[in-house]
Each structure stands twice: as structure tokens, then as C-alpha cells.
C-alpha positions as semicolon CSV with decimal commas, in nm:
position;residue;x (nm);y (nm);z (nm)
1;X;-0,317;-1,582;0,052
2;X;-0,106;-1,849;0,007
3;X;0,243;-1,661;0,002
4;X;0,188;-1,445;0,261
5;X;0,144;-1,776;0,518
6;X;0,441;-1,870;0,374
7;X;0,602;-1,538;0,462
8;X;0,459;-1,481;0,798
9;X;0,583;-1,848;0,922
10;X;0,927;-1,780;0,719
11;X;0,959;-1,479;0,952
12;X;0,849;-1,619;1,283
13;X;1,131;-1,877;1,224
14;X;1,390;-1,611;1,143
15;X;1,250;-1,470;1,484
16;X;1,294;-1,783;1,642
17;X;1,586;-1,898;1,548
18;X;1,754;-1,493;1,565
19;X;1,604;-1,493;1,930
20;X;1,764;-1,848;1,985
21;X;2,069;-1,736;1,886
22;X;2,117;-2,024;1,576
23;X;2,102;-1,757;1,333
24;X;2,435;-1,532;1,269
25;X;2,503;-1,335;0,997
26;X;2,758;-1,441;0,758
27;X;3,018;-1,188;0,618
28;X;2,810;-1,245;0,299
29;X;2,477;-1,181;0,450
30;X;2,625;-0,862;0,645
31;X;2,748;-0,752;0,291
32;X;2,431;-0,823;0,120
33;X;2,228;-0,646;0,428
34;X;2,484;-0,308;0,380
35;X;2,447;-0,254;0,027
36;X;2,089;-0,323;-0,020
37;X;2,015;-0,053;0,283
38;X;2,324;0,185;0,192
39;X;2,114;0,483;0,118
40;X;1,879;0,413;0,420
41;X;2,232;0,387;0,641
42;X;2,391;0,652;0,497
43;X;2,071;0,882;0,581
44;X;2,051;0,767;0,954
45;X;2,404;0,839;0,957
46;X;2,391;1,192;0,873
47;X;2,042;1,233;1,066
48;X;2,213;1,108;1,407
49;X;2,544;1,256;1,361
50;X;2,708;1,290;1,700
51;X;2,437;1,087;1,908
52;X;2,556;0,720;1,719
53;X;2,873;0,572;1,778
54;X;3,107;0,618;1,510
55;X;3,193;0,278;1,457
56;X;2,817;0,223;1,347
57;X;2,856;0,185;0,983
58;X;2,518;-0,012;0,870
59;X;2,185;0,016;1,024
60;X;2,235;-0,311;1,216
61;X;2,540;-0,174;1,348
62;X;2,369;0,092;1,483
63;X;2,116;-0,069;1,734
64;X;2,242;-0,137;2,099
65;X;2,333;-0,521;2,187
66;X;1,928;-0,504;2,342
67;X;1,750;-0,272;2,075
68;X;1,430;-0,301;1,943
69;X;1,285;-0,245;1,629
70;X;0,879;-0,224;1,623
71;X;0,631;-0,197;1,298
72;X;0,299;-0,160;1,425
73;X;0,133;-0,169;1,086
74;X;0,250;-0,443;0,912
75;X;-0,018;-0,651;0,821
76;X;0,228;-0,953;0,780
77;X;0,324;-1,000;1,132
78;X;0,063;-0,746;1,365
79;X;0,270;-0,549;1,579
80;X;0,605;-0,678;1,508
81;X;0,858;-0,644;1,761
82;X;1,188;-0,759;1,749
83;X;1,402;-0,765;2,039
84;X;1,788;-0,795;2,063
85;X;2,029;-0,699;1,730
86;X;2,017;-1,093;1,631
87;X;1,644;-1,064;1,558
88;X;1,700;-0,768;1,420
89;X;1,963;-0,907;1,191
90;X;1,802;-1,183;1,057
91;X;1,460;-0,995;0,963
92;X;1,684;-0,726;0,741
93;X;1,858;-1,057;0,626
94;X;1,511;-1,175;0,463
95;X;1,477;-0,837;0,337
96;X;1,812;-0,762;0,164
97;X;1,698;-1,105;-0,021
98;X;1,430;-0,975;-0,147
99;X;1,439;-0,565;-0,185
100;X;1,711;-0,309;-0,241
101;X;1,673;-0,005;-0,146
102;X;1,705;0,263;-0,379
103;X;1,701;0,626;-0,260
104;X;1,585;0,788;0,056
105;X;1,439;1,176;0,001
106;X;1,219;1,442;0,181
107;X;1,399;1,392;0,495
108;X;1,277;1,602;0,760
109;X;1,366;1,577;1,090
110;X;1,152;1,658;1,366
111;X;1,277;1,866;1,706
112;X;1,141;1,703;2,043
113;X;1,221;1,808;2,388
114;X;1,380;1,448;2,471
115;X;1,739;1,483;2,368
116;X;1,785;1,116;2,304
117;X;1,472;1,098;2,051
118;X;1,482;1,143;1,706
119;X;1,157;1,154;1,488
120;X;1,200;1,171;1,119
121;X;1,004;1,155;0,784
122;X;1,108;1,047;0,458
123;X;0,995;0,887;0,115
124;X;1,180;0,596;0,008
125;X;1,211;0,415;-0,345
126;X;1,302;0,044;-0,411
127;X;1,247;-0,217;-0,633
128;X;1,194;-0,648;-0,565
129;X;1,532;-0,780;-0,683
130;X;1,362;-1,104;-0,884
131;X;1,069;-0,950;-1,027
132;X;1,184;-0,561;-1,039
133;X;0,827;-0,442;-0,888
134;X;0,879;-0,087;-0,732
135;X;0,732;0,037;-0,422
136;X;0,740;0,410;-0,297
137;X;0,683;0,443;0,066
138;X;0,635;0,756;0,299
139;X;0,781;0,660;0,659
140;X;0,753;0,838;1,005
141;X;1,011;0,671;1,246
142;X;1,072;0,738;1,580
143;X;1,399;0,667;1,739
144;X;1,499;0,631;2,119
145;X;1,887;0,652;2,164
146;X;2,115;0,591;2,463
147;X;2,566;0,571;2,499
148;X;2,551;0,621;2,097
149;X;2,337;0,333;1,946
150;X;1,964;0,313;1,873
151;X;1,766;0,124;2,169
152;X;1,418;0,135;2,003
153;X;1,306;0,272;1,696
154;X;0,955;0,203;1,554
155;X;0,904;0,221;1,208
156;X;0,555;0,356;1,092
157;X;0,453;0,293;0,729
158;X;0,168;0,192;0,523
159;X;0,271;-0,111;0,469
160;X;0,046;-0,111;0,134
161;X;0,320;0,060;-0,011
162;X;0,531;-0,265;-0,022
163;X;0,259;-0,413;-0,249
164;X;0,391;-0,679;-0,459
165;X;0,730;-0,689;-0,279
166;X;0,746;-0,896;-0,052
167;X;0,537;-1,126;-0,253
């Protein structure tokens, strides 16, 4: 019980201090945040083609100045919501520290009659990079675009699937 206090208050003080504005991400930490999500980018990529701007080359990249990303099941932080690509940045900071990503399959993407909303499923694979525990995880996101960058997306998962990750 122990660690995951010390998580949840290590992420309300990455929200804090994102929201703030006191936390920017380094070259490093931009580097570190690419290559650890490179196969999640590279999929969003290809799955938003011409609706994302082109100069969008990692997920954070991707989310308008005023996005939001949402995970209403994680049992870390209940209905997480963070607002503005600084928050945004510094939570998949604290991630790339921890996880890598390492393949995204099963995509299927999902028609809707909104033409800026993208739902998609896929399975992803990773593995904690100081203890090498592996999680598989079956996600359902749904994304709300507008003038080429992502302005909400809310990631479902079960977030038992990160088990021993984020640990």
C-alpha cells in the first residue's frame, strides 16, 4: 500500500508542478518520452493520417496547446484528467521512467459519424525497465480532434493489466 501513496502523491506533484508551469521537458526527457512510446506514436500516426498535423512526431506532439488526456479507470489517481500538453508531458515523463513500450497490435479502428472522432482498439506489450515485469493490456481510446492535433482523448484500460509496473 505503501508504494502506491508514494505514486499517487509523486503524480499529483508532476500535476502540480506541469499545471504550474515549473515543469518542462528537457531535450533528454523528450528523447526518453519518444523512444519509450515509439510504437504507440508510430500507430497513432498511421491511425490519424491526414487529421494530425504533420509536424506531430511523438504522442505529446500531437495534443493541441489545451488537450486533455482522461483515464477513468485508473485506480491510482480516480478519474485522472490532465489538462494542457505540460501536464500531459510530465505524466508520460514519469512513465517513460518507468515502462517502455514494446509493440502495439490488433488495431482496429472504429467508424463514427463525427468526423473529428477517432475510436480505436488495440493490445499493447511492455515491460518495467528496472525490474523487466511485463504487462499486456487491451485498450479502447477515444479521440476528439480539431485544426490537426488531438484535443481530448480518453484512454480506457484495465488498469490491472499494469500489475507490477508501476510498482
Amino acid at each position: 500500500m505503501k508504494n502506491k501513496n508514494v505514486l499517487r502523491y509523486q503524480l499529483i506533484i508532476c500535476f502540480v508542478l506541469a499545471t504550474s508551469g515549473i515543469a518542462a521537458q528537457t531535450t533528454e526527457t523528450k528523447s526518453k518520452v519518444a523512444e519509450n512510446f515509439a510504437p504507440y506514436s508510430a500507430m497513432l500516426k498511421k491511425v490519424l493520417g491526414q487529421r494530425l498535423d504533420s509536424s506531430a512526431k511523438t504522442f505529446t506532439d500531437m495534443f493541441a496547446a489545451d488537450g486533455i488526456l482522461e483515464f477513468p479507470y485508473n485506480l491510482t489517481l480516480q478519474n485522472v484528467r490532465l489538462e494542457g500538453k505540460a501536464a500531459i508531458a510530465a505524466q508520460l515523463e514519469k512513465a517513460a521512467g518507468t515502462a517502455i513500450i514494446d509493440s502495439i497490435t490488433n488495431v482496429t479502428v472504429h467508424q463514427t459519424t463525427a468526423p473529428n472522432m477517432v475510436i480505436l482498439e488495440f493490445d499493447g506489450k511492455g515491460h518495467n525497465i528496472k525490474t523487466g515485469h511485463t504487462y499486456k493490456q487491451h485498450y479502447i481510446s477515444v479521440i476528439t480532434m480539431s485544426n490537426g492535433y488531438i484535443i481530448r482523448y480518453v484512454d480506457f484500460f484495465n488498469p490491472l493489466g499494469y500489475k507490477g509496473i508501476y510498482d
